[in-house]
C-alpha positions in Angstrom: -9.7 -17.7 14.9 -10.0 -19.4 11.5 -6.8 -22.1 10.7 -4.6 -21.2 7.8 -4.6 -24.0 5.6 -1.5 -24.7 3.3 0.6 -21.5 2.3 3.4 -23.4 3.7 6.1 -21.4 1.8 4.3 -18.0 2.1 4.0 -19.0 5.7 7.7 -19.2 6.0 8.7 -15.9 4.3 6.5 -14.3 6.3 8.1 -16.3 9.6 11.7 -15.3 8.4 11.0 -11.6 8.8 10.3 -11.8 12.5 13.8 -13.4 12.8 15.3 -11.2 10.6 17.9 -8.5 12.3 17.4 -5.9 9.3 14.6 -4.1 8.6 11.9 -5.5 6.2 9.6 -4.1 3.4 7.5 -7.0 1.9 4.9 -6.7 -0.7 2.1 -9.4 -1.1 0.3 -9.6 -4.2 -2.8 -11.4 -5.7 -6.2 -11.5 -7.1 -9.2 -10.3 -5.2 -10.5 -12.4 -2.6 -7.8 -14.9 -2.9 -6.5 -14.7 0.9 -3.7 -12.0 1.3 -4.9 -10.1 4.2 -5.9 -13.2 6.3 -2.6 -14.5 5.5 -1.0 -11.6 7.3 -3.4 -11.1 9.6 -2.6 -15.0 11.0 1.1 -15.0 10.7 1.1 -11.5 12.4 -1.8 -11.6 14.6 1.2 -11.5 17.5 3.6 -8.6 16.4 1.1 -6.4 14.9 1.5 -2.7 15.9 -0.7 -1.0 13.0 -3.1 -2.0 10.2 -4.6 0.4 7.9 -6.5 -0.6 4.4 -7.0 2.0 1.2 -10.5 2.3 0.5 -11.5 2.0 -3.1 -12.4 5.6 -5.1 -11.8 7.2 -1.9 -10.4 10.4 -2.0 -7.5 11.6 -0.1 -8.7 13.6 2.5 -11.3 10.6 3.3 -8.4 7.9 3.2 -6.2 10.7 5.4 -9.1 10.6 7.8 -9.1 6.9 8.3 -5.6 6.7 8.7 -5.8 8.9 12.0 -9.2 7.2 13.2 -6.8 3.9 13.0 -3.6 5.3 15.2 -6.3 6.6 17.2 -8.0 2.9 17.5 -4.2 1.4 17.8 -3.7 3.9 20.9 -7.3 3.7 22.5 -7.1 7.1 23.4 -11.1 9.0 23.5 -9.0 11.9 22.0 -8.8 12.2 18.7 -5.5 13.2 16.8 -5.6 16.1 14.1 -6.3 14.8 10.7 -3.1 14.9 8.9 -3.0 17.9 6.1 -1.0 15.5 3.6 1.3 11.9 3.9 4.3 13.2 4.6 2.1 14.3 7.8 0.4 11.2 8.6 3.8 9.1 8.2 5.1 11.4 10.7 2.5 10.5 13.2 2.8 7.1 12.7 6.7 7.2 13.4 5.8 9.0 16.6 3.0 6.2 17.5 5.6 3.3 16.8 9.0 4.7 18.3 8.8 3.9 21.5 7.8 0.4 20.7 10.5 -0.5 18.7 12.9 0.1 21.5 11.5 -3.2 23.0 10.5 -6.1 20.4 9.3 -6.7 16.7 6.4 -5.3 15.3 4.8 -5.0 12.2 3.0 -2.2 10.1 0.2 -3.3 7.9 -1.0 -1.3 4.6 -3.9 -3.0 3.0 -5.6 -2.5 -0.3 -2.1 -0.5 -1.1 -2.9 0.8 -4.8 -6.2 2.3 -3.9 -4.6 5.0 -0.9 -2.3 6.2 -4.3 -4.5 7.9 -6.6 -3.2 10.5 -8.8 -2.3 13.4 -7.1 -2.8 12.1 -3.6 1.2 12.1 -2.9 1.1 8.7 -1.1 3.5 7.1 -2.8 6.1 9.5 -2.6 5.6 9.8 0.8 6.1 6.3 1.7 9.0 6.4 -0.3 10.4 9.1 2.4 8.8 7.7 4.9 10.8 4.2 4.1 13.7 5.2 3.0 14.8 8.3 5.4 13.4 6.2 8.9 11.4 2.9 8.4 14.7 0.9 6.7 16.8 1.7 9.9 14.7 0.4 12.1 16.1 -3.5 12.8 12.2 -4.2 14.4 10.1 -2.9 11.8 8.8 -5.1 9.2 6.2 -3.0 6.9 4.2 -5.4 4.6 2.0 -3.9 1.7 -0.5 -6.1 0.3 -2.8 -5.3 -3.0 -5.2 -7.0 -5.4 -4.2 -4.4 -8.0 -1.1 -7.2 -8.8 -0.2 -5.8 -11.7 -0.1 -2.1 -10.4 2.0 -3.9 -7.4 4.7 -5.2 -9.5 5.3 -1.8 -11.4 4.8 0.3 -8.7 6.2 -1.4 -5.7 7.9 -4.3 -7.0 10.0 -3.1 -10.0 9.9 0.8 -8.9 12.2 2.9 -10.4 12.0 5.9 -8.2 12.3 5.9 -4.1 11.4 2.3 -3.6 13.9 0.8 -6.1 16.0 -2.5 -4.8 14.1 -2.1 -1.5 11.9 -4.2 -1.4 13.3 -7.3 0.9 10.6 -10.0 0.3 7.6 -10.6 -2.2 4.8 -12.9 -2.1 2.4 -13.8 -5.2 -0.3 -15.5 -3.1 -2.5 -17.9 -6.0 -5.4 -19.6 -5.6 -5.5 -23.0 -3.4 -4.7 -26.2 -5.6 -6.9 -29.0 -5.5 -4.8 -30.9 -1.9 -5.5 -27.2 -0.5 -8.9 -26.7 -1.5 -9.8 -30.2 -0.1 -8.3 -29.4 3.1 -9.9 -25.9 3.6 -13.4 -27.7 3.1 -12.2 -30.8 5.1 -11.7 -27.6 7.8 -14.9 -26.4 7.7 -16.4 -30.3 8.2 -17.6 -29.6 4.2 -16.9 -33.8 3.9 -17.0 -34.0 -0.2 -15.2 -37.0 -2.1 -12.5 -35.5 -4.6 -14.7 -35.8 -7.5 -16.9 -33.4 -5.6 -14.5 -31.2 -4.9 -13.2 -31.3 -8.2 -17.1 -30.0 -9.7 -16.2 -27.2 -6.8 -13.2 -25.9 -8.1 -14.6 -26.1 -11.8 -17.0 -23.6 -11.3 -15.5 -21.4 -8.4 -11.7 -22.5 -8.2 -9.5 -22.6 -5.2 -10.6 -18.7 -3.9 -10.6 -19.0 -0.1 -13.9 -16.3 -0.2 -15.9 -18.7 -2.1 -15.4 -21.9 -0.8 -15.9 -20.5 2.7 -19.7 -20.0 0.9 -20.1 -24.0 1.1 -22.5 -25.3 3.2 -21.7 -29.0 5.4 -23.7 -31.7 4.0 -24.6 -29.7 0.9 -23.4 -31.6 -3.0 -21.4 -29.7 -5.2 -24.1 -29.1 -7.4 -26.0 -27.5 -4.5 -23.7 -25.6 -3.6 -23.3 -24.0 -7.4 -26.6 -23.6 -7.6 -27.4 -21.3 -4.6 -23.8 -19.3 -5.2 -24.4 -19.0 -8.2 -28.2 -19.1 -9.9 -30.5 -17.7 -6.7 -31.4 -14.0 -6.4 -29.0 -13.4 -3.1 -26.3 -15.7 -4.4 -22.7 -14.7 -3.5 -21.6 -15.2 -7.1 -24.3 -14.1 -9.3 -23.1 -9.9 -9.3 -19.4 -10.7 -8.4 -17.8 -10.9 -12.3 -18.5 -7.0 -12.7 -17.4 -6.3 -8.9 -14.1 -8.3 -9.8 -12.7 -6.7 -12.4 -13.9 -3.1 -11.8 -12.3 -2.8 -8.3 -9.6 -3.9 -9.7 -8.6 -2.2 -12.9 -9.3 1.3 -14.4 -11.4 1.2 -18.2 -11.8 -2.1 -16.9 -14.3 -3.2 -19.8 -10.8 -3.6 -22.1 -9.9 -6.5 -19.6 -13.6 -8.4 -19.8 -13.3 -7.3 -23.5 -10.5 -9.9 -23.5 -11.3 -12.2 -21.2 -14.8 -12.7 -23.0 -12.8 -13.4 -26.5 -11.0 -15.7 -24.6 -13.6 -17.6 -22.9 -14.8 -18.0 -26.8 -11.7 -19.6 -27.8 -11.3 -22.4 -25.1 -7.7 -23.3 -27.6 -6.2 -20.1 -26.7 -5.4 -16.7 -28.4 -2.4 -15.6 -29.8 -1.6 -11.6 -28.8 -3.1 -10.5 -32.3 -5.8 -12.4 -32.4 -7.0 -10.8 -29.0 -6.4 -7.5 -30.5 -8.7 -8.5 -33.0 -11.8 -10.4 -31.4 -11.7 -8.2 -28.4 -11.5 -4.6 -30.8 -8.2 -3.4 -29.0 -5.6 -1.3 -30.6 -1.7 -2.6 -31.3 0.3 -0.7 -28.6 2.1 -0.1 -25.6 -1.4 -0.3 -23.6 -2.4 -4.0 -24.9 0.4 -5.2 -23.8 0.5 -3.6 -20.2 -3.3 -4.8 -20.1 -2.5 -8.4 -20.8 0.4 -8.3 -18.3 -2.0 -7.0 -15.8 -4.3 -10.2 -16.3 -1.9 -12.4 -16.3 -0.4 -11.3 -13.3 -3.5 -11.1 -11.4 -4.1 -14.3 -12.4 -6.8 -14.0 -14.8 -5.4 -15.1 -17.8 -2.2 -17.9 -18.5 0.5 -17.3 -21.8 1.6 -20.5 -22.9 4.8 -20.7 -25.1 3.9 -22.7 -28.1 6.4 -25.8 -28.9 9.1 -24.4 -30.8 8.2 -21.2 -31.0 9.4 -18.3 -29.5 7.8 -15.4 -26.9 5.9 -13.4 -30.0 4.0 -16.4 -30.2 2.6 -16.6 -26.9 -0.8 -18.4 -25.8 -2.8 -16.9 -23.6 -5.4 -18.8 -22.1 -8.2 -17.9 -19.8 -7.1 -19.7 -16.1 -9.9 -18.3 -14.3 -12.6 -20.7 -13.7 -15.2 -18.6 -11.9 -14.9 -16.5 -15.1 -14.9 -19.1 -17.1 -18.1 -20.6 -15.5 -19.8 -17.2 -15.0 -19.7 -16.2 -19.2 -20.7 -19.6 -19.7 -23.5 -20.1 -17.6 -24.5 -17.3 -16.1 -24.3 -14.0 -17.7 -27.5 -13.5 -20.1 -28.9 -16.7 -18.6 -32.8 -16.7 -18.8 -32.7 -19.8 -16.4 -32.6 -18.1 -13.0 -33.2 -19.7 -9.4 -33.3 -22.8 -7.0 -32.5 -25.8 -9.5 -30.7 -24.1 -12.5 -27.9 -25.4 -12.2 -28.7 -29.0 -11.1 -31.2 -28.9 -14.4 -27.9 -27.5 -16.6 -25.7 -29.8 -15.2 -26.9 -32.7 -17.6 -26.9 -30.5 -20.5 -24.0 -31.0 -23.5 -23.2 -27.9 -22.5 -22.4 -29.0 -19.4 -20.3 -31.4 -21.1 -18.3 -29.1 -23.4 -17.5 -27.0 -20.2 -16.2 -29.7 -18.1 -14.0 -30.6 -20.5 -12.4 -27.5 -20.5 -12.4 -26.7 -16.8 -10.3 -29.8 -16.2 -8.1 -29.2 -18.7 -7.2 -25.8 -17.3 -7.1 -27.6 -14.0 -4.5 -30.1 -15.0 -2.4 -27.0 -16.5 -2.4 -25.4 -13.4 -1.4 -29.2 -11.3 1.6 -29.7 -13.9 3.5 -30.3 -10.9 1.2 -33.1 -9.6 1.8 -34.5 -13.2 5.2 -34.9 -13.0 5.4 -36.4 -9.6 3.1 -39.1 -10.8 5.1 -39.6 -14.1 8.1 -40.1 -11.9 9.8 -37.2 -13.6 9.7 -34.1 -11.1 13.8 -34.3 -10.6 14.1 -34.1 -15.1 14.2 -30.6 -16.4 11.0 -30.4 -18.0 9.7 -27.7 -20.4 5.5 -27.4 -20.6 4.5 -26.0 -23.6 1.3 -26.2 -26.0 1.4 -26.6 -29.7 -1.3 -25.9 -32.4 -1.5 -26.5 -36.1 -4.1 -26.5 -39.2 -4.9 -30.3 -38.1 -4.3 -30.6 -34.7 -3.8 -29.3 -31.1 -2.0 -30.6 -28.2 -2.9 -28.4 -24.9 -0.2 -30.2 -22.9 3.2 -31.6 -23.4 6.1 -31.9 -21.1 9.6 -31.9 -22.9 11.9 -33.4 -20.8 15.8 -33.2 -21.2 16.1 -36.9 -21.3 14.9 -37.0 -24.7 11.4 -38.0 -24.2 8.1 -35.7 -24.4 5.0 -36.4 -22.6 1.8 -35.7 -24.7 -1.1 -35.1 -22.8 -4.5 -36.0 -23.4 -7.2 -34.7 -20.8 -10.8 -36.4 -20.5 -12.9 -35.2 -17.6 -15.9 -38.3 -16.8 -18.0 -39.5 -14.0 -16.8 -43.0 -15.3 -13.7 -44.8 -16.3 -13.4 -43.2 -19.5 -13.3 -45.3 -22.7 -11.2 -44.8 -25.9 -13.5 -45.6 -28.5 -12.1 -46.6 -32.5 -12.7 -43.1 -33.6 -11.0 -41.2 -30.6 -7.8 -44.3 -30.9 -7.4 -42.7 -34.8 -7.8 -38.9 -33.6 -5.1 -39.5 -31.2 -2.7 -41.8 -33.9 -3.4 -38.7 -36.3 -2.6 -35.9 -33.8 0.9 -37.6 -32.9 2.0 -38.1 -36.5 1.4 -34.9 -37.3 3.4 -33.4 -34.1 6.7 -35.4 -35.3 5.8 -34.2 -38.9 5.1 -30.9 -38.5 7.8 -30.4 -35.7 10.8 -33.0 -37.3 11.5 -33.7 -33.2 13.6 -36.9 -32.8 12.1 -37.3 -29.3 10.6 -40.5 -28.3 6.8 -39.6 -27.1 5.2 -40.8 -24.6 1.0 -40.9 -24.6 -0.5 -39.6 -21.3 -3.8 -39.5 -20.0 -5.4 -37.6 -17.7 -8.5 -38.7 -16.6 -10.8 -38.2 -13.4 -11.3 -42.2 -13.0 -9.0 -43.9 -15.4 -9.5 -45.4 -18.5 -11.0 -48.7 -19.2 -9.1 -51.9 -20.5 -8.6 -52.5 -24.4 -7.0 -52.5 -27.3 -6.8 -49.1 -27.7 -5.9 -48.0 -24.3 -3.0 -51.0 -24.7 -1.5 -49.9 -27.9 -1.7 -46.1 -27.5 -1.7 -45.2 -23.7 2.1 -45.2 -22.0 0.8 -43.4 -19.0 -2.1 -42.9 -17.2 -3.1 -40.5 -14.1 -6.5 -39.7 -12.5 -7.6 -37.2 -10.5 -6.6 -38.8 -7.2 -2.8 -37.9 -8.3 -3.8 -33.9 -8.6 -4.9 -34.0 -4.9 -1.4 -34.8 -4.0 
């Protein structure tokens, strides 16, 4: 079987449920193809009494169906078990499948794809509720685990449920996207031997998804790889941006009505301009919509420097969309060597830059290690004006705040005279505009550094490369 690479701390949770002398509901949550149910799958593979996955615009009676084909599977018996009129049934056949095993050791229960088995009117939720709350949370050798890529739908139905499941849920997992030290590791596991810049091109264009790395050939370039994911007629990425968000919200051309306006506006969106640029209404329902992106992992809401939570960023964090609205969707330029033609374009260029920046958002951890300042409470924020825009800066509690500049190159990247008076500009301004008494500190970020001169010595306090986000 397959290694699990990194998920240390999921790992653990998962591990501390098996030890555990209570009973234990945990809920897993994430984006589609991001890893939950191999996760489970490998930390369980030893204790697991019963799996059963929701099928997507199934109805009832056909999700009721599998349900008994699966006890009937777990028993391997040529006998088939009535299908179960309702839920309340079927969890009544599963407590009679499991009883007896319970007596003797730990097992586990598995629901899969949760959301989709509770479509309106199906009962399922309620009867889990019973089904949890009158027999599964007295048994001390149960642990029931409910996974979904619907994460916003987890966290308001499961998570923060006000009804039946309320306070009782014991553990919860978010499971993101690999970083960059997990991404190169998963490839390293699949003897996929790329340098980190290589990887770096990789997670640009598909970002740390388990599914789509696992698409990489051995000894094929980054830029291969793209190309036949995403640009040849049987490519695994080429019809997947529809697929994505439509198995995974309802009216889901509201949430690509958004995350198109924001993939326009690389800066970021404040909540009214996305009501404007993507034609939504003011209401209850844009707000639950943008929740649901950002907790699937879509989309990121930065809090501006010194402003407060109505003036939220949000940002578009996923880079396969990111890549896909760029590049791919309406693209003319179709087949073997699109992308390796593209990917000298200034295009090209333009997108880089804005894949590593989200990159280096999402590694603001690495950051701090390599500034030395991962034990000072830090604050990341973004702050825009009328003449400037800073996409990063860390304000520490020691009275200091770390500006950061981001330049993605295939070279040691040069500050030229122009870029040296861009940068003195854009720091006047933020103590200006901002009156902050803080010292600041100048950091770049850079994929190979940035060459020796007079510019780099009287501007630059910091610098990091791309070698310190692997870590």
């Amino acid at each position: 079987m397959e290694k699990l690479i990194g998920r240390q701390h999921e790992k653990k949770i998962l591990l501390e449920t098996l030890s555990s002398s209570e009973a234990e509901l945990v809920a897993v949550y994430g984006r589609r193809r991001v890893g939950k149910t191999f996760l489970v799958r490998q930390v369980y593979q030893d204790h697991m009494a019963y799996e059963f996955s929701g099928v997507h615009g199934s109805p009832a009676k056909q999700q009721l169906e599998n349900f008994r084909n699966a006890i009937a599977l777990t028993l391997n018996t040529p006998v088939l078990p009535a299908i179960p009129h309702n839920w309340t049934e079927a969890f009544l056949l599963l407590i009679q499948l499991l009883s007896p095993q319970l007596k003797k050791k730990k097992m586990v229960i598995f629901f899969d794809e949760f959301p989709w088995l509770s479509a309106a009117k199906s009962g399922f939720l309620p009867a889990f509720e019973y089904f949890w709350n009158s027999w599964g949370s007295k048994q001390a050798n149960l642990v029931v685990t409910i996974c979904g890529s619907a994460a916003s739908w987890m966290i308001q139905r499961v998570v923060n449920n006000k009804g039946g499941l309320h306070n009782r849920i014991t553990r919860k997992i978010r499971l993101l996207p690999f970083d960059l030290q997990e991404t190169a590791a998963y490839l390293k596991s699949r003897s996929v031997n790329l340098d980190h810049y290589q990887t770096l091109q990789v997670y640009m264009a598909l970002g740390g998804i388990p599914h789509y790395l696992k698409e990489i050939r051995k000894g094929e370039s980054a830029t291969r790889a793209i190309d036949r994911l995403c640009f040849t007629k049987d490519g695994l990425l080429v019809g997947e941006f529809s697929n994505l968000y439509n198995s995974l919200f309802e009216m889901a051309d509201r949430h690509i009505a958004v995350v198109k306006a924001l993939a326009a506006k690389p800066s970021g969106l404040t909540r009214n301009e996305i009501i404007h640029e993507a034609g939504l209404q003011s209401g209850g329902t844009t707000t639950k919509l943008l929740e649901e992106l950002v907790q699937s992992g879509f989309t990121a809401a930065y809090l501006p420097f010194g402003k407060n939570a109505k003036d939220l960023i949000y940002k578009l964090a996923d880079e396969y969309s990111l890549f896909y609205l760029k590049f791919v969707e309406h693209s003319r330029a179709t087949g073997p060597g699109t992308w390796i033609r593209r990917a000298s374009s200034p295009s090209w260029k333009s997108w880089s830059g804005m894949a590593f920046e989200n990159i280096c958002l999402k590694h603001t951890p690495q950051i701090k290690q390599a500034l030395g300042i991962a034990s000072v409470y830090t604050e990341e924020s973004a702050w825009r004006s009328k003449t400037a825009q800073i996409d990063l800066l860390l304000d520490r509690q020691d009275g200091c705040i770390n500006i950061c500049e981001m330049k993605f190159s295939n070279t040691t990247f040069t500050i030229e005279k122009s870029y040296a008076t861009e940068l003195q500009r854009k720091l006047a301004n933020f103590q200006d505009e901002t009156g902050t008494r803080k010292t600041l500190f100048l950091t770049m970020i850079t994929s190979y550094g940035v060459k020796d001169n007079q510019y780099k010595n009287m501007l630059i306090h910091h610098e990091i490369t791309m070698e310190e986000l692997f870590k």
